[in-house]
DRENTINU-564727 format. One record per residue (C-alpha): residue in three letters; x, y negated, z negated. Coordinates in steps of 0.2 Angstrom, whole numbers, plus 5000, padded with zeros to 4 digits. Each point is the difference from the previous one (the first is absolute). Layout:
<pts>
ALAXYZ/...
</pts>
This chain:
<pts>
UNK491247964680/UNK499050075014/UNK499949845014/UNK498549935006/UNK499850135016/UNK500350134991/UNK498650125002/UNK500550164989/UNK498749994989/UNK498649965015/UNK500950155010/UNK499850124982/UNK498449955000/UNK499650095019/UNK500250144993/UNK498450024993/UNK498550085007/UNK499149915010/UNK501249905006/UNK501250135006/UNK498950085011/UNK499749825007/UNK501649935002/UNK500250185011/UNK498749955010/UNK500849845003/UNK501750065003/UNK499250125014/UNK499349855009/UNK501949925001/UNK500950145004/UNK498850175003/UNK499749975020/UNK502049975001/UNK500450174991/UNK498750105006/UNK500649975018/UNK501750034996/UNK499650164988/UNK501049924986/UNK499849984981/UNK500049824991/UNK501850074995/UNK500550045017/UNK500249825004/UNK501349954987/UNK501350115009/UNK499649895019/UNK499949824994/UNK500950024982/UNK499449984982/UNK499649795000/UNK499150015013/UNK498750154995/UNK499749934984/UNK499749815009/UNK498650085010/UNK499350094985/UNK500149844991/UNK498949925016/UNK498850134996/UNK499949984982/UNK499849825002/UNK498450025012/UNK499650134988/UNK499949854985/UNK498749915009/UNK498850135002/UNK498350024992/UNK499450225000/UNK498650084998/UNK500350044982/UNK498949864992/UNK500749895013/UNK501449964990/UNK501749935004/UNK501850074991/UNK500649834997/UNK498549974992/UNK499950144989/UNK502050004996/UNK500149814996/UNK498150044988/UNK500950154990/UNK502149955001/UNK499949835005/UNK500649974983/UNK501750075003/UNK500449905015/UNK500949835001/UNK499349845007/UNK500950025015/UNK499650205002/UNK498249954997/UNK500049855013/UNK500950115013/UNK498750164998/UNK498549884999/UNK500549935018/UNK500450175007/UNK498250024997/UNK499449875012/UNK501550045013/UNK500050005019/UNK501450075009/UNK500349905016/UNK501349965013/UNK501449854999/UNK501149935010/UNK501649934989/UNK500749845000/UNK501149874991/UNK501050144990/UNK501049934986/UNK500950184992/UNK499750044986/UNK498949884997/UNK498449995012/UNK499249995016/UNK498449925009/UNK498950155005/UNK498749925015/UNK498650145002/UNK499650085018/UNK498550074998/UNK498949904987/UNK500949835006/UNK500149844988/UNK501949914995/UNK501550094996/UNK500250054981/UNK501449974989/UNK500550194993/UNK501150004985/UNK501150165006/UNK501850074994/UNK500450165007/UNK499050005018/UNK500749805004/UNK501950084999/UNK499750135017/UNK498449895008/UNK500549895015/UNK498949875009/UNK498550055010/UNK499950184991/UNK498450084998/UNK499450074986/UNK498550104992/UNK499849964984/UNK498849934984/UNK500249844993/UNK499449954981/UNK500149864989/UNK500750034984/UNK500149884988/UNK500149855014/UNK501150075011/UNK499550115017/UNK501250185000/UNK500050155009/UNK499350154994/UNK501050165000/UNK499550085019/UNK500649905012/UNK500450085018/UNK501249915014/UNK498949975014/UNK500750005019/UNK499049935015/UNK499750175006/UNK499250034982/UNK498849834999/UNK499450035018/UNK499250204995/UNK499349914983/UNK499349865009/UNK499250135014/UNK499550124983/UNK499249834993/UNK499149965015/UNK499050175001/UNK499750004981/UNK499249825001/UNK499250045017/UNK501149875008/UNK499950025020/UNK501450065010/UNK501149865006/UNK499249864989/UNK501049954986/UNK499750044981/UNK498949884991/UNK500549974982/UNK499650124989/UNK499249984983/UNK500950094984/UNK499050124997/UNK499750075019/UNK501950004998/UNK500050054983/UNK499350175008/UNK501150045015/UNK501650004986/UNK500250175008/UNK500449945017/UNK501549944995/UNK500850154992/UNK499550115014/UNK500749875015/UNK501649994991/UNK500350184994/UNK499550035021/UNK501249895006/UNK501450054990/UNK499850185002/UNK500149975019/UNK501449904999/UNK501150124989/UNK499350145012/UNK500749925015/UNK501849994992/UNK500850125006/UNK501449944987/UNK498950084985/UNK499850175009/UNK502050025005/UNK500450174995/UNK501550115001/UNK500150195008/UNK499650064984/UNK498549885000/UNK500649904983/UNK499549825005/UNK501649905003/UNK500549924984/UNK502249975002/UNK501250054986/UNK501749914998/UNK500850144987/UNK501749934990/UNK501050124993/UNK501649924989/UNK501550085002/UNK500850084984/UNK501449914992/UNK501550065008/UNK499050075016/UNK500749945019/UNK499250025014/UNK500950125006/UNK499550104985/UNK498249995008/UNK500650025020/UNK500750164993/UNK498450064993/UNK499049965016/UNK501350105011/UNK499550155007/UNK498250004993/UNK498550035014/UNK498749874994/UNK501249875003/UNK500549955017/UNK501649865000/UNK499749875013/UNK501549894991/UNK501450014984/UNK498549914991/UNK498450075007/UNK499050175002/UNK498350045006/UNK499250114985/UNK499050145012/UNK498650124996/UNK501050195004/UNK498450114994/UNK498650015011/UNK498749855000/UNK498850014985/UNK498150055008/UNK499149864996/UNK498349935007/UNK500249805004/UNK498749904997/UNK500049845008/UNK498749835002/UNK499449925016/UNK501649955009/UNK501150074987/UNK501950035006/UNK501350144996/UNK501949964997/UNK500850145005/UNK502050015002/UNK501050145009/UNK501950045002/UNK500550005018/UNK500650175003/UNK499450114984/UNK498449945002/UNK500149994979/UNK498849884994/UNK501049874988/UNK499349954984/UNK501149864997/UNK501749894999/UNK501350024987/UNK501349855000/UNK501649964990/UNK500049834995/UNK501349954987/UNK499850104984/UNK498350045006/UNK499350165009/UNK498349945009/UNK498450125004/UNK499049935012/UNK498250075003/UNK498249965006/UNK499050084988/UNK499750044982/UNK500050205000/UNK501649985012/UNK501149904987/UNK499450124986/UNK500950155010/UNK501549895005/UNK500149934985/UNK500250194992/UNK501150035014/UNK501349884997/UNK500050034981/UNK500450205002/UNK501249955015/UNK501149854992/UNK499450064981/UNK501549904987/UNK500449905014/UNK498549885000/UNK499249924987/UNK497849984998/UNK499549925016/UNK499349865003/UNK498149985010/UNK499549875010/UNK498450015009/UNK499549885015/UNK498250015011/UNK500050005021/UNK499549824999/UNK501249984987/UNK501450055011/UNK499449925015/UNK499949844991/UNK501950024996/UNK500450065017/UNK499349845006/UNK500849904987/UNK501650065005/UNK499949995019/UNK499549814996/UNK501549974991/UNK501250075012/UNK499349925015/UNK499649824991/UNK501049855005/UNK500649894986/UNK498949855004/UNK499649894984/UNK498350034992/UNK499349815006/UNK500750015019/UNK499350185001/UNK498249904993/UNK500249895011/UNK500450105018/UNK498250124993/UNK499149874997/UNK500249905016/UNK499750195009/UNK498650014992/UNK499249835004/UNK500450035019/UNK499350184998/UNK498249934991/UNK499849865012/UNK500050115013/UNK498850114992/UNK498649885000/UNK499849995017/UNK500250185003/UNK498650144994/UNK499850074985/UNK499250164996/UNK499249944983/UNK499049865010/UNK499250115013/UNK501449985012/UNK499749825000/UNK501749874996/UNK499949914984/UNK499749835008/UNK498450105010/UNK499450064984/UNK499849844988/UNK498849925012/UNK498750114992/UNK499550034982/UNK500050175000/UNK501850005010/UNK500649864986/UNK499550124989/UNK501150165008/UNK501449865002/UNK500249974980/UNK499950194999/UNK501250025010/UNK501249874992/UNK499650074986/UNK500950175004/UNK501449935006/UNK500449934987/UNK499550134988/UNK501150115009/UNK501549905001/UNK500049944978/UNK500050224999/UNK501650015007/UNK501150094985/UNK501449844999/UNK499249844996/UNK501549925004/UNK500050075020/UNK499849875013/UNK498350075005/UNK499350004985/UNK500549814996/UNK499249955018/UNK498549894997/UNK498350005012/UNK499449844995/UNK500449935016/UNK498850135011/UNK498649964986/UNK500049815005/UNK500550045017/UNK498250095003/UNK499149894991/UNK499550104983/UNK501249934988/UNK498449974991/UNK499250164999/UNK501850084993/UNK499350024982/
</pts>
């Protein structure tokens, strides 16, 4: 039984005329400017910020989309899809698409998460008290003080979230504030006066366009994204596991390595697999800032292509890109043939890799202090370190210290900001149960005298 945000029926429906035509038209205004700077396709997308993500902002687009009255007879599609199918929805499907219709996409700041459950939403550009949002999915990943664009319905006595909702960052909130301003006429400098639902109702775009801007910078400046080997595959590393036959030594296989010139010995148990014939001609393409990895034999000069290892009944292929462990993995196979069994593939990512680098450099350097001590000795470091802070200048409050700034309105205002984002920043650390994480900022809140404005 389809649930009550399902909108398959309301989606089949857009593909009528007029309203295809229409919907494309809206779709441009999210995304068009984006794509046409960047010489992309709607599809091109998918492939630099994944599948969920394309879809999200096309269902902020299609949301928009359902609030709009056209030209054509100045009708609206929910409108004409609930007049001539209505009948087929449920009471909750109907509830859901009729407040779709009325809408506004705004920005929220997140508080008082429950997982699973809920989450008080407090709105930063239209103002008013917090709402209670009945949420599943979004309350398991969201951490205090987030951001978020997103739409908020009632249906059937509870607020939800409708399907596009975007993670803001602070870099984000200040371009959609400055787009705001200059769509309402706002002067420079002054702040944004609350805006009514439907001035807001029509600057839906805005949001799409500053998010999809943002996130494409970001991802551009990664130079992680754009690693590339010599042949200019991007780096993606390959663990390849090849069994060893029942009754096969390793031995067996040093003595089908021996003697051959793509495998150079460095030990009993490892070899350097090189690339004899001449380098393939290939034209690299590369983003801004993008790297090369690049590895040579002292010497020869051969480039090497990757790391084979004997490890107990196992003979591993390592390489750093997809194309490169289709030829080794051929290799291998005509070279050891009834030695080996099917190999096994494991696949890893640089950030992947880096992360267990990290991970492992911390457990081998880590003394053996128990969890509460170890709270403890961070804990007091970090109260030394905050208190300090307050009387020393901080960037986000014009230079000024945070003692400095609360003794205007407008610096007690930059003063919660800023709290705000430490703590936002510290409850994102990936283990709940680390010291930093756990550390509370109550203390600073009452120590600078806007305890009562933490809401």
């Amino acid at each position: 039984m389809p649930t009550s945000h399902d909108l398959s029926g309301l989606m089949k429906f857009l593909s009528r005329e007029p309203w295809r035509e229409c919907f494309a038209e809206v779709l441009d205004d999210h995304l068009g400017p984006i794509l046409d700077a960047g010489d992309m396709e709607f599809d091109d997308l998918e492939a630099l910020i994944g599948g969920d993500l394309t879809m999200t902002l096309w269902g902020c687009a299609f949301e928009d989309f359902l609030t709009q009255e056209f030209e054509v007879d100045e009708v609206n599609i929910v409108d004409e899809y609930l007049r001539r199918r209505g009948w087929t929805e449920s009471t909750g499907a109907k509830a859901y698409i009729k407040a779709l219709r009325t809408s506004v996409m705004s920005l929220y700041e997140v508080t008082n998460i429950v997982p699973g459950e809920s989450l008080m939403a407090r709105d930063l550009i239209r103002g008013g008290e917090p709402v209670r949002v009945s949420e599943g999915t979004a309350t398991k990943s969201l951490k205090q003080w987030d951001k978020i664009a997103a739409r908020i319905v009632p249906v059937l006595g509870k607020s939800v979230f409708a399907g596009g909702l975007l993670a803001f960052s602070n870099e984000m909130q200040d371009l959609l504030l400055d787009g705001l301003k200059r769509l309402d006429g706002t002067e420079k400098g002054k702040s944004l006066p609350s805006l009514a639902d439907d001035v807001l109702r029509e600057a839906a775009f805005l949001f799409t366009i500053v998010w999809v801007t943002e996130t494409l910078g970001r991802i551009a400046n990664d130079t992680t994204r754009s690693m590339q080997n010599f042949e200019g595959d991007d780096i993606l590393f390959h663990d390849i596991r090849f069994p060893l036959a029942s009754g096969a030594t390793q031995k067996d296989i040093a003595a089908r390595f021996n003697d051959l010139p793509e495998l150079s010995q460095e030990t009993n148990k490892f070899w350097n697999w090189l690339q004899i014939d001449p380098a393939p001609t290939k034209t690299i393409s590369k983003g801004a800032g993008g790297l090369s990895i690049d590895t040579t034999m002292d010497g020869s000069g051969n480039r090497v292509l990757g790391n084979v290892e004997l490890k107990g009944r196992f003979v591993h292929l390592s390489v750093n890109s997809a194309a490169r462990a289709d030829k080794g993995r051929r290799f291998l196979s005509e070279v050891l043939g009834e030695l080996v069994r099917s190999p096994l593939t494991e696949i890893r990512t640089m950030e992947q890799m880096m992360a267990e680098r990290s991970h492992t450099q911390h457990a081998n350097t880590a003394p053996e202090i128990p969890p509460e001590i170890a709270e403890q000795i961070v804990h007091q470091f970090l109260d030394t370190r905050y208190r300090e802070t307050l009387d020393h200048p901080v960037g986000m409050l014009g230079n000024k210290t945070p003692r400095e700034a609360v003794k205007t309105s407008k610096g007690k205002q930059q003063v919660v900001d800023w709290l705000k984002y430490l703590e936002n920043q510290t409850a994102r650390h990936p283990d709940p149960s680390d010291p930093m994480t756990t550390y509370s900022f109550q203390w600073m809140w009452k120590e600078l005298g806007v305890e009562a404005l933490r809401k």
